[in-house]
C-alpha positions in Angstrom: 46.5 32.5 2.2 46.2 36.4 1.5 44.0 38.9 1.2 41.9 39.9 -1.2 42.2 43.8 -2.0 39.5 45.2 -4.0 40.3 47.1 -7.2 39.3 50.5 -5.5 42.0 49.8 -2.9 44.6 48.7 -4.9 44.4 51.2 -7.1 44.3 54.1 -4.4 47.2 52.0 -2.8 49.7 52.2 -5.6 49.0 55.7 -6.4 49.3 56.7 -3.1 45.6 58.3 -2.5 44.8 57.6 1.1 42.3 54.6 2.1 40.1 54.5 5.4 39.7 51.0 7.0 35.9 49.7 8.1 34.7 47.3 10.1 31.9 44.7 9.0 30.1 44.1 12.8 28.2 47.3 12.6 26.7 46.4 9.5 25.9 43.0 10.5 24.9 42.9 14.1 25.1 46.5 15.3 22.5 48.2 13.1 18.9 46.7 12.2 17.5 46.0 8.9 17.5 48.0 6.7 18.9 51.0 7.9 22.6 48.9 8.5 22.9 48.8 4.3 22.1 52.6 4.1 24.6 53.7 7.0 26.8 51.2 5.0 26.5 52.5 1.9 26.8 56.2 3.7 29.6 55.3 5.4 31.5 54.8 2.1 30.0 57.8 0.6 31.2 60.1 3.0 34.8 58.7 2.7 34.7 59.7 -1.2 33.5 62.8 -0.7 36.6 63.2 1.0 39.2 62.3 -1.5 39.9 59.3 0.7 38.5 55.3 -0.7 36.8 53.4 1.6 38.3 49.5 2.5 35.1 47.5 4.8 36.6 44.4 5.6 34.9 41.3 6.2 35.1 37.4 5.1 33.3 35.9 2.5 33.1 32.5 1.3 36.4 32.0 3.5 38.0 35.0 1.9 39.4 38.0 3.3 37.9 40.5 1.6 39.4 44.3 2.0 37.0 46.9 0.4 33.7 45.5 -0.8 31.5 45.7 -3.7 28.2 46.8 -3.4 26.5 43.3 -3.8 29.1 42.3 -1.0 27.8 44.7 1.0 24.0 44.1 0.7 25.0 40.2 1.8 26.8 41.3 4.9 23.8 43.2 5.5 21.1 40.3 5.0 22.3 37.3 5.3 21.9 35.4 8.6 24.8 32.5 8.4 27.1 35.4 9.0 29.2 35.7 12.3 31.0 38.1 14.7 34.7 37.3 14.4 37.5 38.7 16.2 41.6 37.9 16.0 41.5 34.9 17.4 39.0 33.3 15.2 39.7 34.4 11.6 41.7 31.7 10.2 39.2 28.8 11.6 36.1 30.9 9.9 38.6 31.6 6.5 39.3 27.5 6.6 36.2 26.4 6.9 35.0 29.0 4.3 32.6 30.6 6.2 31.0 34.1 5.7 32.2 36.3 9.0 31.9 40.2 9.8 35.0 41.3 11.4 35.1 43.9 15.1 37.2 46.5 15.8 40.1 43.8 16.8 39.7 41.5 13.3 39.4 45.1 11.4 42.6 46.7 12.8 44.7 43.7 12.4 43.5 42.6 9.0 44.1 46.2 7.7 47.5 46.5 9.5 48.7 43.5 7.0 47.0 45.2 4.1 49.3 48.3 4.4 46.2 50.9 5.8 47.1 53.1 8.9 43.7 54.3 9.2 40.3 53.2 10.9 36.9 54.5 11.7 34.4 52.6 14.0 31.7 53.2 16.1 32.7 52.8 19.9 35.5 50.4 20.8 34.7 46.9 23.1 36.3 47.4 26.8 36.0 46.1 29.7 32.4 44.6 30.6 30.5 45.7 34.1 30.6 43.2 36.5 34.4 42.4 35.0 35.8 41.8 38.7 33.4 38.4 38.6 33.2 38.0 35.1 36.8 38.6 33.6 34.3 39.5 30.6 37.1 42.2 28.5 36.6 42.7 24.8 39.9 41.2 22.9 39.9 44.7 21.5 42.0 46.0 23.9 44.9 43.6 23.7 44.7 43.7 20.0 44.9 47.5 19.8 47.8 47.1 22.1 49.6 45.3 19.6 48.3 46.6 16.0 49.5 50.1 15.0 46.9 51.9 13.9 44.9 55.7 14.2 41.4 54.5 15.0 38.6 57.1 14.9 35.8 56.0 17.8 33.6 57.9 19.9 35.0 56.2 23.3 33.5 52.8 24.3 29.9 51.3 24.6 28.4 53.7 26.9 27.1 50.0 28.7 30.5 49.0 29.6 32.8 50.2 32.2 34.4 52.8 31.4 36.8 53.7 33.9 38.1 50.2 34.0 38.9 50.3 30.2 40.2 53.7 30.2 43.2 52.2 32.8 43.2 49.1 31.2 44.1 51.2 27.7 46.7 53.0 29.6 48.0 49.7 30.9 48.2 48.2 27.5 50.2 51.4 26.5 47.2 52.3 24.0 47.3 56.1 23.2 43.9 57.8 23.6 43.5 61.7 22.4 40.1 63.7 22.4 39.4 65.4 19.4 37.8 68.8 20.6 37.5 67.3 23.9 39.7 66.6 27.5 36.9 64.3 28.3 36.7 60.9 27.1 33.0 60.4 25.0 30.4 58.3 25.9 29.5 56.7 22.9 25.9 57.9 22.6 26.7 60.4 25.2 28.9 63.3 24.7 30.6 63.1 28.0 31.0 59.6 29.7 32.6 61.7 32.7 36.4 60.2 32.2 39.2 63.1 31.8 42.1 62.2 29.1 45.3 63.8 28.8 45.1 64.9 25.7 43.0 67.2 23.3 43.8 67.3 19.3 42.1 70.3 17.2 42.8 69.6 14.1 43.5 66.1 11.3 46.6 67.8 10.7 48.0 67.0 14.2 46.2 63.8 14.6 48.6 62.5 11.4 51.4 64.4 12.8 51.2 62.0 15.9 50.7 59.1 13.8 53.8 60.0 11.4 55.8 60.7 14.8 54.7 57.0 16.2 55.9 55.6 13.1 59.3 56.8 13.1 59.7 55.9 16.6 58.4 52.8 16.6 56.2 52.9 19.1 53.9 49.9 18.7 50.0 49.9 19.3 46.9 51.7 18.2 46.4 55.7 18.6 42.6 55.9 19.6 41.3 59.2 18.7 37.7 59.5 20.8 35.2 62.0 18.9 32.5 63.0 20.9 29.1 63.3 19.4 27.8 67.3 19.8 26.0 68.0 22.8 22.5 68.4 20.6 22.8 64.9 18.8 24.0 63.2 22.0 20.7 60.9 23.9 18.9 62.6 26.4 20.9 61.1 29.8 18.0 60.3 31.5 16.6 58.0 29.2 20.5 56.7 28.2 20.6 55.7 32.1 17.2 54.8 32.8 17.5 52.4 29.0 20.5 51.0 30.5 19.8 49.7 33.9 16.8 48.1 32.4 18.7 46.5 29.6 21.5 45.0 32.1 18.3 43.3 34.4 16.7 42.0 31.2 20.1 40.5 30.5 21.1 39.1 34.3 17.0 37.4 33.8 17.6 35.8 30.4 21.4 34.8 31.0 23.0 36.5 28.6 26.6 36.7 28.4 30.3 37.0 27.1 30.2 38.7 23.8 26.3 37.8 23.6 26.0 41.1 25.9 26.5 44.0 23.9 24.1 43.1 21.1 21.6 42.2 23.2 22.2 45.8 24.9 22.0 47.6 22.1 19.1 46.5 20.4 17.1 47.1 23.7 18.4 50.3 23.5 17.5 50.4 19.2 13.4 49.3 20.5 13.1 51.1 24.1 14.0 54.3 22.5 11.7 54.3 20.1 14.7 54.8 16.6 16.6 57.6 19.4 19.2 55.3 20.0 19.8 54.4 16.4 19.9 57.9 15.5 22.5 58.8 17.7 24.4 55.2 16.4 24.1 56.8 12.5 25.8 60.1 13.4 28.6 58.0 15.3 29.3 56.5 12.1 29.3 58.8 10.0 31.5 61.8 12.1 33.6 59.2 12.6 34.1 58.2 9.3 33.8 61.8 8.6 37.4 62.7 10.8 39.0 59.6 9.9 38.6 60.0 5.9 40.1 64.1 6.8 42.9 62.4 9.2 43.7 59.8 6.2 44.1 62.2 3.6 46.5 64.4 5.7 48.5 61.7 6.3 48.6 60.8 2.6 
């Protein structure tokens, strides 16, 4: 069974215009109603504006859709039969032809086989606090160690461990550049306090890398973590102060696995009062801001 490549796509694909890969679990589960079909639809925008076309992935009626029509879009945003799907579980949800949003792992791997080198997301899944007890690690990781790809993030969920995912990434043999930046971003923190190796200035360089991991083979994901600006980032206090009582909440009502995160960040979306979900929109957007420039220099 293949995919199904929208018209945009294929037609940006055979004349060789560059395409930017999205994911679908923002839209369904990461951002509230309404604002997730606006980011959605801004998302996309943004990429155009770029010269770049814009491929959101997700499955629909048990078909792997890569790039989305608008009316495809305002479903993944409102309907509620729709599930979080990673690697693992795509060909179960595609058989039984159900409606599934895809994460970071599903995106990267379903774009991989339909030919696009290029992804922008919001923060990546890592390892989960509490992992020592829990084994709780997002099947990002593996995947990205596996699927090459440039994927345009701004770090990890500031509520997971950061540290631990940062070695687990250099275990896997996952590449990590900053762009603008020798420390590793917090998500909706500027600065999550983890050094990396390497700091890239400019798209140019960042497809320079990517061309030079082609040629040589090297297999995996380059992750290039884009900090949000010091004056968009959340006030740390309140990030820290939000995020201890988000973790309690969930020990008392027994969340867990992959039921963690959204929990998280929709305390975060109602404690802050919209702060949080500010800081989530610009996220998206910078980041599909840099991949759509990283995309077309490649191209």
């Amino acid at each position: 069974m293949g995919l199904s490549l929208s018209d945009e796509v294929l037609d940006a694909q055979r004349e060789g215009r560059p395409v930017v890969a999205l994911e679908s679990t923002i839209i369904s589960h990461g951002l509230p109603r309404p604002e997730n079909l606006r980011v959605a639809r801004a998302v996309e925008h943004v990429i155009r504006e770029h010269g770049a076309t814009p491929a959101t992935i997700a499955v629909l009626d048990g078909v792997v859709h890569v790039g989305l029509s608008d009316d495809d879009l305002v479903r993944v945003a409102e309907v509620d039969d729709i599930v979080k799907v990673s690697v693992r579980d795509i060909a179960t949800v595609v058989a039984r032809k159900g409606n599934a949003a895809t994460t970071v792992a599903a995106t990267s791997h379903i774009a991989h086989l339909a030919g696009i080198g290029v992804f922008a997301t919001g923060g990546l899944g890592g390892v989960h606090r509490q992992a020592r007890e829990t084994w709780d690690e997002s099947a990002d990781l593996t995947s990205l160690s596996v699927t090459p790809m440039t994927v345009v993030c701004s770090g990890v969920k500031s509520i997971l461990d950061v540290p631990a995912t940062l070695e687990r990434l250099e275990t896997l043999n996952v590449a990590v550049v900053g762009y603008g930046t020798n420390s590793f971003p917090g998500f909706y923190l500027t600065d999550s306090g983890s050094p990396i190796d390497w700091r890239v200035d400019d798209p140019v360089e960042i497809a320079r890398i990517a061309a030079v991991r082609s040629q040589l083979s090297v297999p995996g994901a380059l992750i290039v973590a884009n900090p949000l600006p010091e004056d968009l980032q959340m006030d740390p206090d309140l990030h820290d102060r939000l995020l201890a009582e988000g973790l309690a909440l969930a020990e008392t009502a027994a969340i867990r696995g992959k039921d963690v995160t959204p929990f998280l960040l929709d305390h975060f979306h109602r404690a802050s009062g919209g702060i949080s979900l500010e800081a989530n929109t610009e996220i998206i957007l910078r980041n599909a801001d840099l991949a759509a420039r990283i995309a077309v220099a490649n191209a």
